[in-house]
C-alpha positions as CSV (number, residue, x, y, z in Angstrom):
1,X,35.1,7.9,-6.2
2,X,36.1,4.2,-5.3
3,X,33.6,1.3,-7.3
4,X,33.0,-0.2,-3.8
5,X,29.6,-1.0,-3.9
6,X,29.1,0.2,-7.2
7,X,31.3,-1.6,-9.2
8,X,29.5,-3.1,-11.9
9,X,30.6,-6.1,-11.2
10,X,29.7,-6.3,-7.3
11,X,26.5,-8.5,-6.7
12,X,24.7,-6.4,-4.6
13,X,21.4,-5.4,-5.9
14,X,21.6,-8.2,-8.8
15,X,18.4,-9.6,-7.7
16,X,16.4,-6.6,-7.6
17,X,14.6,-4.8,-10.0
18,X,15.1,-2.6,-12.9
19,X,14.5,0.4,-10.4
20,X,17.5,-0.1,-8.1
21,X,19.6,-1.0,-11.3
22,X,19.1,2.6,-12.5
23,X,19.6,3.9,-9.2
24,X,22.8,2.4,-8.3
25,X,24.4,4.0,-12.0
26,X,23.1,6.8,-11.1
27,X,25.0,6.7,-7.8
28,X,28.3,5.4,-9.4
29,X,28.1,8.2,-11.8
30,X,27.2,6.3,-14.8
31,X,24.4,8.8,-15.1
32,X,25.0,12.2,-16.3
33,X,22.2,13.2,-13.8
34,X,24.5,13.9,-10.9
35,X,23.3,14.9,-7.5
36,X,19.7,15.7,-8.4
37,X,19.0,12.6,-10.1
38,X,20.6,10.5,-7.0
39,X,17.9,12.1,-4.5
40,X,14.8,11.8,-7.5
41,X,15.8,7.6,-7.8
42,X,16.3,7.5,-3.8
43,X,13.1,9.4,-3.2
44,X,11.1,7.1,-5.3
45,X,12.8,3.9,-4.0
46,X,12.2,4.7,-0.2
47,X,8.4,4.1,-1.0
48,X,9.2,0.4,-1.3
49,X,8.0,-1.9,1.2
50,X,10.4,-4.6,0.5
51,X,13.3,-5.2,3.4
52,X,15.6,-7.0,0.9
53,X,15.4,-4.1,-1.6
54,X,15.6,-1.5,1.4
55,X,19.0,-2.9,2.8
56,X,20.8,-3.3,-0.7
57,X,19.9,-0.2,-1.3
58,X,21.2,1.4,2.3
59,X,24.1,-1.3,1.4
60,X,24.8,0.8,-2.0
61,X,24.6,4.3,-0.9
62,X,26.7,3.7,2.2
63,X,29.9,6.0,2.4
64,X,29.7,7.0,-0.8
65,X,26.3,9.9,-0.1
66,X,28.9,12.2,1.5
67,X,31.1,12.7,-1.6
68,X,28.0,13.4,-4.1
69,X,25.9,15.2,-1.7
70,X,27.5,16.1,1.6
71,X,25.8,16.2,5.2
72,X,24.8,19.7,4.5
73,X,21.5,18.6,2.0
74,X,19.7,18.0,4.8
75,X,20.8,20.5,7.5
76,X,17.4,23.0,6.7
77,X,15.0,20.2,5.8
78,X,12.1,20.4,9.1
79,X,12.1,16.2,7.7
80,X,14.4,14.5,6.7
81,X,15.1,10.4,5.5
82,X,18.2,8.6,7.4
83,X,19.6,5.7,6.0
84,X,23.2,4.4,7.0
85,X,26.5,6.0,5.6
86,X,26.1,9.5,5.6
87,X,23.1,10.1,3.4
88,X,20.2,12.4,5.0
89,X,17.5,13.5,2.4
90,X,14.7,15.2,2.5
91,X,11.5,12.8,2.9
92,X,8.5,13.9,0.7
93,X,5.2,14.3,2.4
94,X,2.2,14.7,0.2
95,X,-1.0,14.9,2.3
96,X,-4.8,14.4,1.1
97,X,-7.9,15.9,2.2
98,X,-10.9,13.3,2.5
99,X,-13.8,12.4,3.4
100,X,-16.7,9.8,4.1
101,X,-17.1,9.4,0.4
102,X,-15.6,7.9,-2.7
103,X,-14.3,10.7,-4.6
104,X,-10.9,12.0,-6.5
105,X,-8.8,12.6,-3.5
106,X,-10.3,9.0,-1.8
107,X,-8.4,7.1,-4.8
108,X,-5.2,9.1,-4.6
109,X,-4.9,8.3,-1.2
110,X,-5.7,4.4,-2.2
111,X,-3.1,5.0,-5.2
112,X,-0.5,6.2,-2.8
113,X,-1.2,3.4,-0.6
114,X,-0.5,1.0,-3.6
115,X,2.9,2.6,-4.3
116,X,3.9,2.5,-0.9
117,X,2.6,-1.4,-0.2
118,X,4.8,-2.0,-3.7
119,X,7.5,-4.8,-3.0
120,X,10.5,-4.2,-6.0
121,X,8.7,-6.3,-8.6
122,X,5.5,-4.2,-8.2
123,X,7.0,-1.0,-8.3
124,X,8.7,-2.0,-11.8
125,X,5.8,-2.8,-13.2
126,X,4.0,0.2,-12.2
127,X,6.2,2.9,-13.3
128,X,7.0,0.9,-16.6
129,X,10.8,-0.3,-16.3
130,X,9.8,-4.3,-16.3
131,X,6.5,-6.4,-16.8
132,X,5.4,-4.4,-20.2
133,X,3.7,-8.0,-20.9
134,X,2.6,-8.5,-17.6
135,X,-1.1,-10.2,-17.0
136,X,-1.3,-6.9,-14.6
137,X,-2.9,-4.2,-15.6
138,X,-1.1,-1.3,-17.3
139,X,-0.4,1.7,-15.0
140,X,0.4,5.3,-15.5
141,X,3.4,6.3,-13.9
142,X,2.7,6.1,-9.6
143,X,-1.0,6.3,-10.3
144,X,-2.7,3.2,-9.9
145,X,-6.1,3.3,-9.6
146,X,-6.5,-0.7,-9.0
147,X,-5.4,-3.0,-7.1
148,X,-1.4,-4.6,-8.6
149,X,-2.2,-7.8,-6.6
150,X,-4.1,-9.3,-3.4
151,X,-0.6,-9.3,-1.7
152,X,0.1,-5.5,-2.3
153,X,-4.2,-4.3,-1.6
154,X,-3.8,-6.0,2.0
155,X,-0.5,-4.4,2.8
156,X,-2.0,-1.1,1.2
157,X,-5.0,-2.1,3.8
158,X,-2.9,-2.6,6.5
159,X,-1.1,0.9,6.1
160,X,-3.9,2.6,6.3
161,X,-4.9,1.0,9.3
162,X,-2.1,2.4,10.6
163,X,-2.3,6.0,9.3
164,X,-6.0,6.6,11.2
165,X,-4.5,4.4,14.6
166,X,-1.9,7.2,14.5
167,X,-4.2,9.5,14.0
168,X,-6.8,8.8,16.4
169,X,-3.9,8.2,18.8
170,X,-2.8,12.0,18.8
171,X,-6.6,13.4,20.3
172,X,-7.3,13.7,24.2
173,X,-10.4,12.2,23.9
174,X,-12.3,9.5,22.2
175,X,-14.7,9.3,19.8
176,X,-17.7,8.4,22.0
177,X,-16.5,11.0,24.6
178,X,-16.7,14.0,22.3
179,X,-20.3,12.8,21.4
180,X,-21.2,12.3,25.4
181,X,-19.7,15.8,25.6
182,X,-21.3,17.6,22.9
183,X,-24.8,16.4,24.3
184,X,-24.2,18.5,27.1
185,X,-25.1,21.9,26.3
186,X,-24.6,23.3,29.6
187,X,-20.6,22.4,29.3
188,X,-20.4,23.4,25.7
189,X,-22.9,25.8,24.9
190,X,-24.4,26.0,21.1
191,X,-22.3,28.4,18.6
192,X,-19.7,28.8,21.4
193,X,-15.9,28.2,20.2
194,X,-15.0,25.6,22.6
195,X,-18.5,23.6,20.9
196,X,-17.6,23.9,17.8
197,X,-13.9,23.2,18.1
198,X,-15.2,19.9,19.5
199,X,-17.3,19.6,16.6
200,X,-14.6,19.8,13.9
201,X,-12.8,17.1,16.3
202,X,-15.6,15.0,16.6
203,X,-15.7,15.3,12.1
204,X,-12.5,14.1,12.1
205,X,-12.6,11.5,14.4
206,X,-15.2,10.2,12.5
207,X,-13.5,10.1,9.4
208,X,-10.4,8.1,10.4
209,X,-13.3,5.8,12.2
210,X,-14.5,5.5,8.8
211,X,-11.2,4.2,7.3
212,X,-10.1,2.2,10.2
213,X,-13.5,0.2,9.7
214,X,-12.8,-0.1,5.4
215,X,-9.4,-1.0,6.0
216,X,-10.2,-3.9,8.5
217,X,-13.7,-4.4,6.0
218,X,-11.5,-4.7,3.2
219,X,-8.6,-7.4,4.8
220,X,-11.3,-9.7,6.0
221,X,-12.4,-9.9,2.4
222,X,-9.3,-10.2,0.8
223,X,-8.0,-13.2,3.2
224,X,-12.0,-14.7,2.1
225,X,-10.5,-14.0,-1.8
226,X,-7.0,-15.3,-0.8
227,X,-8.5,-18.5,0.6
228,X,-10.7,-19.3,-2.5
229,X,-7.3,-18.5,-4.9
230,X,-5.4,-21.2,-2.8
231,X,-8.2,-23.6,-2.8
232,X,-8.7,-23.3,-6.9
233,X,-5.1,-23.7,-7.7
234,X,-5.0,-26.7,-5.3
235,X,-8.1,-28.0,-6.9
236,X,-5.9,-27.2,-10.5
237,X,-2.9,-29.0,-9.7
238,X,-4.7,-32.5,-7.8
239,X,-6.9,-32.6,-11.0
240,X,-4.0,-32.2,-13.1
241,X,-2.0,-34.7,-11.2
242,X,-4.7,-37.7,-10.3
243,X,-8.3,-36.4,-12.0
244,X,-11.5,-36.2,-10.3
245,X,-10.9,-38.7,-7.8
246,X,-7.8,-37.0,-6.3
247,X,-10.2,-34.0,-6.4
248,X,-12.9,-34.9,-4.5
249,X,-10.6,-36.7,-1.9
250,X,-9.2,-33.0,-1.1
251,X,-12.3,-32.0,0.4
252,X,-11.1,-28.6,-0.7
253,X,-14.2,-26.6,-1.0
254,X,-15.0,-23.8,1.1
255,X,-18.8,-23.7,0.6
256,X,-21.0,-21.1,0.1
257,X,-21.1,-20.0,3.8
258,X,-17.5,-18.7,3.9
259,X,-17.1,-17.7,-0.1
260,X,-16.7,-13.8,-1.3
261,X,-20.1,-13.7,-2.4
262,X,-22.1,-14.6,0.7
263,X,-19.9,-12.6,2.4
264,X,-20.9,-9.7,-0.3
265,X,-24.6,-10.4,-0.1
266,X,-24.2,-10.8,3.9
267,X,-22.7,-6.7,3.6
268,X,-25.5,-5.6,1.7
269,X,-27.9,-6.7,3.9
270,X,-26.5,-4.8,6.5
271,X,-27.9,-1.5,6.8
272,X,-24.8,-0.3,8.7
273,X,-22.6,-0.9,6.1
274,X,-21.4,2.7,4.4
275,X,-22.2,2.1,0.9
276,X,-18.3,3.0,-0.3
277,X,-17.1,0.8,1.7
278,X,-19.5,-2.1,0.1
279,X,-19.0,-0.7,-3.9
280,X,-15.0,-0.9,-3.2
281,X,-15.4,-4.7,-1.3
282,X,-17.9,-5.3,-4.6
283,X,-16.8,-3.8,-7.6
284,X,-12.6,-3.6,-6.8
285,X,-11.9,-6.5,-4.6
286,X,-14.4,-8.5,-6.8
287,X,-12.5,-7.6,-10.2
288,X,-9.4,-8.1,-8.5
289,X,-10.4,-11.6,-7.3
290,X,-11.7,-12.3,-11.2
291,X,-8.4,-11.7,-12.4
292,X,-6.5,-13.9,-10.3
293,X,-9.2,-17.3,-10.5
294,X,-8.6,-15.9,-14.2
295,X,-5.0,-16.3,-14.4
296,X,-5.2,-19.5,-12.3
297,X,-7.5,-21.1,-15.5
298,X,-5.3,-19.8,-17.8
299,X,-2.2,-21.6,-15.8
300,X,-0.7,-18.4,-14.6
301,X,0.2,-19.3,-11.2
C-alpha cells in the first residue's frame, strides 16, 4: 500500500481531532484492526457535521478504500455511504419511535441529534479522546443527554427541522385537510378502514407538527441566549479595557423585553404552549445558557 495520504508525515488531517487521527492509522494499517475497524472509525466519523473534517477525511480514504475493502462491501447493502475514491459503505440507520411527550426515546432522538450537529472538536470531547478537562460536561460514549454547546443545540434544532419537513413532505395531503376530511362522515364513515387509515395519518402528522414547532421554539430561544452571551462578554471585555464609563457608553443591554426570561414567562402564559416544549426551553436551554454566562465570569471565552 503506497503512504499517499497516509504517510505520517503528510499534513492532511493535522488540524483535526483526535478522532480522524485514529482513523487515518487505522487506514494506513497502523492498526491491527484491519478492514472492520476502517468501516467502525468511518461509520462514526460520517456523523460529523463539519465540511473541513468531511473533505480530509474523503481526501484520506481516496484510492486507497479499494485495496482494504474492495467495491464489493457494498454491492448487497439496500443503503449505502459514497464518498470519493472507491469507498461505498454501508450507512447505519437507527430509527426512533416518539411521541408528543418527553420520554426515553424523545432524548435519544435529541442525543442523536447532538452527535450528528457535532463539528470535530465536539465529537472528541464526547466520546472521550480530547477535552478530559473540558468546562463541558462529561459524556458517556454517543449519549449525550445535554446540550455540548449553543452552537451544536441550534444545528441539532435545525436537523430536526429538517427530519419532520421531510416527513411531512412525503403525505398527499396536509394536516388541516385530513382534519376537514375526517369531519365528514359520509366520505369516511366511523370504524371503516379508509377512516381509520386517515386517522393513523392524521397522528403522525401531528407528531412531526409537534417537532417542527419545538425545533423552531427552541432556535428562537437560543438566538435570545446567543444574544445575551455576546452582549455579557462585550460588556466583560469594555469593562476590562476602559471601566464603567466605557460600559455604559456601549449601550449594550438588551432589556427585559427581549431577555430569555421574559421570553420564558411570555411561554408560560401561553396556554397553547405544549408543556415539553416549555420544560426543555426552561430547564435545558436555561442550564445551558447558565453555563456559558458562567464560563464568561469565570474568563472562559
Amino acid at each position: 500500500m503506497d503512504a499517499g495520504p497516509f504517510d505520517p508525515s503528510s499534513s492532511i488531517g493535522c488540524g483535526l481531532g483526535s478522532s480522524f487521527q485514529a482513523l487515518r492509522a487505522a487506514v494506513s494499517g497502523t492498526s491491527s484492526g484491519g478492514s472492520d475497524e476502517i468501516i467502525r472509525n468511518i461509520q462514526s466519523m460520517a456523523a460529523m457535521g463539519d465540511s473541513e473534517t468531511a473533505s480530509a477525511l474523503n481526501e484520506a480514504v481516496a484510492g486507497v478504500a479499494s485495496n482494504e475493502i474492495g467495491d464489493s462491501a457494498s454491492a448487497s447493502a439496500p443503503m449505502a455511504m459514497s464518498m470519493p475514491g472507491r469507498l461505498r459503505l454501508p450507512a447505519p440507520i437507527k430509527r426512533v419511535r416518539v411521541c408528543v411527550s418527553n420520554n426515553e426515546n424523545t432524548r435519544s432522538l435529541f442525543s442523536m441529534l447532538r452527535v450528528l450537529a457535532c463539528d470535530s472538536g465536539e465529537l472528541d470531547r464526547i466520546v472521550g479522546v480530547a477535552g478530559r478537562h473540558s468546562a463541558l460536561p462529561s459524556f458517556s460514549g454517543t449519549d449525550v443527554r445535554y446540550p455540548i454547546s449553543l452552537r451544536n443545540e441550534r444545528r441539532a434544532m435545525e436537523l430536526l427541522l429538517e427530519v419532520t419537513r421531510r416527513g411531512l413532505s412525503g403525505y398527499p395531503t396536509s394536516l388541516a385537510q385530513d382534519i376537514r376530511d375526517l369531519a365528514d362522515e359520509v366520505a369516511l364513515p366511523r370504524y371503516s378502514n379508509a377512516r381509520n387509515a386517515r386517522l393513523q395519518v392524521r397522528g403522525e402528522k401531528e407528531v412531526l407538527n409537534h417537532f417542527a414547532l419545538w425545533s423552531r421554539t427552541a432556535m428562537h430561544v437560543i438566538d435570545v441566549i446567543a444574544r445575551e452571551v455576546e452582549t455579557e462578554k462585550r460588556l466583560i471585555r469594555a469593562s476590562a479595557a476602559g471601566g464603567s464609563a466605557a460600559i455604559d457608553g456601549l449601550g449594550l443591554g438588551l432589556g427585559d423585553d427581549l431577555g430569555f426570561e421574559r421570553v420564558i414567562r411570555a411561554m408560560e402564559d401561553d396556554d397553547d404552549c405544549h408543556t415539553t416544549i416549555l420544560r426543555y426551553c426552561s430547564d435545558v436551554l436555561g442550564a445551558a445558557r447558565r453555563d456559558e454566562l458562567s464560563r464568561l465570569a469565570n474568563g472562559m471565552f
